[in-house]
C-alpha positions in Angstrom: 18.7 11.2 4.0 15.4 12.0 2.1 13.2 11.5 5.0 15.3 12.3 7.9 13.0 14.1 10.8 10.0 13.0 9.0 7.0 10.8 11.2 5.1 7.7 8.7 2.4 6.0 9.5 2.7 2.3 7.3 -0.9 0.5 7.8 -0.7 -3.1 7.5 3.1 -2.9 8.2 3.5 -6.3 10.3 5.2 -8.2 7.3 5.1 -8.4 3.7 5.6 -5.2 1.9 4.2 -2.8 4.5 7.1 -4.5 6.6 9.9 -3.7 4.0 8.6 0.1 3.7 8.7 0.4 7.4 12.4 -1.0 7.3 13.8 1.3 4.2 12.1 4.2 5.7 14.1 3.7 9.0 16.6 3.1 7.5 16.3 6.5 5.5 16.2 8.0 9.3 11.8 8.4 9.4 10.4 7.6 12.5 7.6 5.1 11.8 4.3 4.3 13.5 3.4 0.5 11.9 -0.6 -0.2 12.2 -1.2 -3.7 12.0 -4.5 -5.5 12.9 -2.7 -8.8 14.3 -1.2 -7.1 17.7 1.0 -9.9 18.1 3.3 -9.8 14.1 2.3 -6.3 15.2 5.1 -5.5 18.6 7.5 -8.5 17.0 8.0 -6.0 14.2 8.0 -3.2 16.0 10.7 -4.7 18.2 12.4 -6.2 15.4 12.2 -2.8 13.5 13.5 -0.5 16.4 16.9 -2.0 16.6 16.9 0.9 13.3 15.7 3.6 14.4 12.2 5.6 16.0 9.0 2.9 15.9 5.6 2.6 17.6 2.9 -0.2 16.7 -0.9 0.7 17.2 -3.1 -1.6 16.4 -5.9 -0.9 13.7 -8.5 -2.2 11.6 -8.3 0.2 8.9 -11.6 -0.5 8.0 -13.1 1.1 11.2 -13.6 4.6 11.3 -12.9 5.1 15.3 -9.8 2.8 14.5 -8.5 5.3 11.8 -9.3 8.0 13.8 -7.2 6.7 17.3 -4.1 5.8 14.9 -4.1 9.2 13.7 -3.9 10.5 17.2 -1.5 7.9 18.4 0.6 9.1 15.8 0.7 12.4 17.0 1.0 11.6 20.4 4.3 9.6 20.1 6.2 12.1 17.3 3.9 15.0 17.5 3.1 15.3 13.7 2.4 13.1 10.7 4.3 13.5 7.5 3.9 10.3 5.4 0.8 8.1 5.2 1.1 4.8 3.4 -2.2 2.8 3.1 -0.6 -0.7 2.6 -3.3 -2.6 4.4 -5.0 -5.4 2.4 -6.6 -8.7 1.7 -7.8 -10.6 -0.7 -10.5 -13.5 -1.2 -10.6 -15.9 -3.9 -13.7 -17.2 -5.4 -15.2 -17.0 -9.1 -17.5 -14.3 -9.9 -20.6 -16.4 -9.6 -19.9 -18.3 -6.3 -18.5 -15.2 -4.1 -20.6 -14.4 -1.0 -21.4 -11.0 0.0 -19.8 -10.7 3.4 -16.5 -11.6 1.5 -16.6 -9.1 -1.0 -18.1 -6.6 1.7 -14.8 -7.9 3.6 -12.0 -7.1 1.4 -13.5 -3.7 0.0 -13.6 -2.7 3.6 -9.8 -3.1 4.1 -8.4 -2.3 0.4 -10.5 0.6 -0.6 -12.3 2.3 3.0 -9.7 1.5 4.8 -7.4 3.5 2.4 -10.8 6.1 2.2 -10.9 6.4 6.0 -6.9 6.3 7.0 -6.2 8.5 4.2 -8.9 11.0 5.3 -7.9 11.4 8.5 -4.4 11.6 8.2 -5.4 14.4 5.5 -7.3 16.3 7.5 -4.5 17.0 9.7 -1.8 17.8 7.4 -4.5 19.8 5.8 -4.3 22.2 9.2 -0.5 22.3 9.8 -0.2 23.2 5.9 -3.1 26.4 7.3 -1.4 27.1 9.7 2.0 27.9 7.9 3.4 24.3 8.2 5.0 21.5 5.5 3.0 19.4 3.7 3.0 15.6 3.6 2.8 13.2 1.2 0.6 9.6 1.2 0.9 6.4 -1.3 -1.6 4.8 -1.8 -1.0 0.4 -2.3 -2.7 0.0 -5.3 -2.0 -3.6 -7.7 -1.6 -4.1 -11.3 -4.9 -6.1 -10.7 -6.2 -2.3 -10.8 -6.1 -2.6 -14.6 -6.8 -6.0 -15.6 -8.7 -8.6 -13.7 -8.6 -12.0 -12.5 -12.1 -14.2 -12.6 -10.9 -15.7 -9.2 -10.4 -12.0 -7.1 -13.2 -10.8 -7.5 -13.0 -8.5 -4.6 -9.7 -7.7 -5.1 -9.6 -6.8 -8.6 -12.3 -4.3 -7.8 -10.5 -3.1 -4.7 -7.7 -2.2 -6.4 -9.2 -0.2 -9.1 -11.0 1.4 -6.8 -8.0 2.9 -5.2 -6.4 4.0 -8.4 -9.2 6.4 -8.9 -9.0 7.3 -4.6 -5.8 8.2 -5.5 -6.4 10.9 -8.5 -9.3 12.3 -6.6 -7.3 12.9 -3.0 -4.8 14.4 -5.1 -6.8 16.6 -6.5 -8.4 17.8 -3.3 -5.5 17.9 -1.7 -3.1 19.6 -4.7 -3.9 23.4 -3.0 -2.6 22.4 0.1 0.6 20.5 -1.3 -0.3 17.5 -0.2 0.5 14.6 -2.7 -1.2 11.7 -3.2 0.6 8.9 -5.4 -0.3 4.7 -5.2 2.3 1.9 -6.4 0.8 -0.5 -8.1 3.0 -3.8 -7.9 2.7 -7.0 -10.4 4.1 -10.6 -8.4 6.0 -9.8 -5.4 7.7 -12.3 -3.0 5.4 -12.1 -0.1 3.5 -14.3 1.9 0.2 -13.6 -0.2 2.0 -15.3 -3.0 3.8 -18.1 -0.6 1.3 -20.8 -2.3 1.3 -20.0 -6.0 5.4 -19.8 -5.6 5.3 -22.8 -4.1 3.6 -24.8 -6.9 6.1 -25.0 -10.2 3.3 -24.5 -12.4 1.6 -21.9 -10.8 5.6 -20.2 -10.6 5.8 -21.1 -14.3 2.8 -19.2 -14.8 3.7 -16.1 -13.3 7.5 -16.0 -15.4 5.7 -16.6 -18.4 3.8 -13.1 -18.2 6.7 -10.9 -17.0 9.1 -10.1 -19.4 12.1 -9.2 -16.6 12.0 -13.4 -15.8 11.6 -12.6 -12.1 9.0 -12.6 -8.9 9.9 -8.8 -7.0 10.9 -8.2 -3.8 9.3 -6.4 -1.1 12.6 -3.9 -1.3 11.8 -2.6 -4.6 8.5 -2.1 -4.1 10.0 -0.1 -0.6 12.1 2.2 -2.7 9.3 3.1 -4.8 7.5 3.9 -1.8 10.6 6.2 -0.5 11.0 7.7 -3.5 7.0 9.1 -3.6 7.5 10.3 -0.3 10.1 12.1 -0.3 11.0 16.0 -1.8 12.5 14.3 -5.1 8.4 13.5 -6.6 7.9 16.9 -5.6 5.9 17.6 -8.7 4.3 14.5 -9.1 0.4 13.9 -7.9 -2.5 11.5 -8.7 -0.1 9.0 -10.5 0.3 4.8 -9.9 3.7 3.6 -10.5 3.7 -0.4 -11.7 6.4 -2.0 -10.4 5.5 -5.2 -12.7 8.5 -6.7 -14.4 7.2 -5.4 -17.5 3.9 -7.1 -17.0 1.4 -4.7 -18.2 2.7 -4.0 -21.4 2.4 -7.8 -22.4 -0.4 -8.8 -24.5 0.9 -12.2 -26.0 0.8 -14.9 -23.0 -2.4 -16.2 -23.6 -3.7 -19.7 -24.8 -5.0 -20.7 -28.7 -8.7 -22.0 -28.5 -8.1 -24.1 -31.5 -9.5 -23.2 -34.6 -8.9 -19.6 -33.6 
């Protein structure tokens, strides 16, 4: 197993995709420390999670620095080192460019982007040591979105966010490349979770969504899991400052659009 004997730390891991990385990296024998800021989804996972393997849940608001800073040494206290980091924590906001308040755009940078900043910083600094002091090196993925390339009037905030992390990413992996440490984000298209619960839900909001990926299908947490496994482990050993997007063939689409007429 890739990341047998190895300790992860999943942030925002009480359901969704966070959840579905703590479960495949269990099941790839990790021992996994799930932050979540809702304590309560928080132990039920960690519970549920257990019944496969080594878990601990801390609660965290990945936006606070003291927060980041107490996860990292919860962390260490329970498995005594931290191999993995996967910044999976975020929100989003919807609201059109011109109507979105401050405090909500303040709100979602803090968890998508500083809270990847400060998590990812402090979990760095440690591996950073252990590699000094003749250790391993560790690995963190970064939860970036395909929203990190093109945009969507309504998330504002999030769009933003995610673009932000794209370029955390290259420049952690940068610092970190002389230590060994890599630093890789996923960036996924439409994925069942329950972020997406609504827009599933209404037929032409589903129809939508098909219409722009070319594989015909909403993802599944899973596949965005084994991407996650994948990055962590010794197999992307030689791979650094790169987002993988796990889109259905989203991206490279450029012909789903509506005729103004005349055009």
């Amino acid at each position: 197993m890739p990341l047998e004997g190895k300790t992860a730390i999943i942030t925002g891991a009480a359901g969704g995709i966070g959840y579905a990385i703590a479960e495949r990296f269990l099941r790839d024998k990790a021992r996994v420390v799930i932050a979540d800021v809702d304590p309560v989804r928080g132990e039920n996972a960690a519970q549920d999670l257990g019944k496969l393997g080594e878990t601990r849940f801390v609660r965290a608001d990945v936006g606070s620095r003291l927060d980041a800073h107490n996860l990292v040494a919860a962390a260490l206290e329970a498995f005594g080192e931290i191999d993995i980091l996967v910044n999976n924590a975020g929100i989003v906001h919807a609201a059109d460019f011109l109507d979105i308040r401050e405090e909500d755009f303040d709100r979602v940078l803090r968890v998508n982007l500083k809270g990847s900043f400060l998590v990812g910083q402090a979990v760095a600094r440690g591996m950073v040591e252990r590699v000094k002091a003749g250790g391993p090196a560790g690995a963190i993925v970064n939860m970036s979105s395909v929203n990190a390339v093109f945009a969507i009037a309504n998330q504002v905030p999030y769009s933003v966010s995610k673009g932000g992390v794209s370029q955390l990413t290259k420049v952690m992996a940068l610092s970190l490349a002389p230590y060994g440490i890599r630093v890789n984000a996923i960036g996924p298209g439409s994925i069942m979770t329950d972020m997406l619960a609504s827009v599933n839900a209404d037929p032409a909001a589903k129809n939508r969504i098909l219409s722009r990926t070319p594989m015909g299908r909403i993802g599944q947490p899973s596949e965005i899991a084994s991407i996650a496994a994948f990055l962590a482990s010794d197999d992307a050993s030689y791979i650094t400052g790169q987002t993988i997007y796990a889109d259905g063939g989203r991206l490279p689409l450029n012909y789903v659009v509506p005729v103004k007429p005349g055009a």
